[in-house]
Every structure is written in structure tokens, then in C-alpha cells.
N, C-alpha and C positions, 0 to 999 in steps of 0.2 A: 552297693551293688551285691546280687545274691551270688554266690559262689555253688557251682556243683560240685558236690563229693566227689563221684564220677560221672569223668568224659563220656557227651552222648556220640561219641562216635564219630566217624570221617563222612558217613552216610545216612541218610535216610531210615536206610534199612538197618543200621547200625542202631542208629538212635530209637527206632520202635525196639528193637531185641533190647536193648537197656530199660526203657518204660516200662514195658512189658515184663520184664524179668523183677524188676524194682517193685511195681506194684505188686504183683504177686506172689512176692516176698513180704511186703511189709505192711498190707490193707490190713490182712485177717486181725491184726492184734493192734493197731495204730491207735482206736478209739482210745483204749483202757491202758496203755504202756507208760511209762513216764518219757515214752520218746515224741510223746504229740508234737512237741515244738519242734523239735528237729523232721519229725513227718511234714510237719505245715512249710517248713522252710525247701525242704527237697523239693517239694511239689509245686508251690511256686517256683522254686528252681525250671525245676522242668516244662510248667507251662510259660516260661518265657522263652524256653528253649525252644519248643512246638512254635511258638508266634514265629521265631526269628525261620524256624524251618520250612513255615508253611509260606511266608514272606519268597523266601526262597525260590519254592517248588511254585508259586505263582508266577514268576519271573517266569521260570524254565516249561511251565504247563505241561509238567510231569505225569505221567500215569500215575505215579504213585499220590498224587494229590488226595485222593480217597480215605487211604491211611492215615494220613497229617491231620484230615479231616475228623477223621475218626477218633484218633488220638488228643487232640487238642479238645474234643467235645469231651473224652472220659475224665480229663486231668480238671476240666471248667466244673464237670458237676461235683469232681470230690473235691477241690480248690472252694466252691460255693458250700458244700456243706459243713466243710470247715470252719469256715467262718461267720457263714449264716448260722449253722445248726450247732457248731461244736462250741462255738464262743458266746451264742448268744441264748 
């Protein structure tokens, strides 16, 4: 089981301000750092976390569905080039 460093939060809204803060903290230099692996593992981290939210927010047919949407599509392309691009 993947474990997050840190809690996404009590909220939705929580959990975007944590992605959002994470990523733009830690893209710019991810490629060339010796932290890749720990980048790959966060992010998976986090796009399981987006599933389990967006799961969620379908249940409830949330306004904020858009966001989840959003967010779960940013975390798939850098998750996919990860491991398409960056391993292979």
C-alpha cells in the first residue's frame, strides 16, 4: 500500500491546495534530482488519492467535480510520463 508523506486534507478543497502546492514545489527539478523515485511514489500516491476523491464527489454530484476532474487528468499525464517517458 502507498503511503502519503502528507495528509490530503479533510476536503476537496483541501486536497487540491496540497496537489497544487506539491506539484509546484517539486515538478520544476523532479526530472534530474536523485528524488525521482520518491517523486514517482508521491504521485502515484496522489493519483490514488484523486480516484478515491473523485469516487467520492460522484456519489455527492458535487460542483466541485470539475476540479477532481482537472486534477486527476494533471496527476494521469505526469504519472504516464513517468513511466512511459522517464523509465522507458
Amino acid at each position: 500500500m502507498i503511503l502519503c508523506k502528507k495528509p490530503l486534507g479533510e476536503s476537496i478543497d483541501d486536497a487540491i491546495d496540497v496537489l497544487m502546492n506539491w506539484m509546484a514545489n517539486n515538478l520544476e527539478g523532479a526530472w534530474t534530482t536523485l528524488w525521482q523515485e520518491d517523486f514517482q511514489l508521491q504521485l502515484e500516491c496522489m493519483w490514488h488519492e484523486i480516484v478515491k476523491i473523485c469516487a467520492e464527489l460522484q456519489k455527492s454530484k458535487s460542483k466541485q467535480d470539475s476540479y477532481c476532474t482537472k486534477m486527476a487528468a494533471a496527476v494521469d499525464i505526469f504519472y504516464n510520463f513517468l513511466y512511459v517517458d522517464g523509465n522507458g
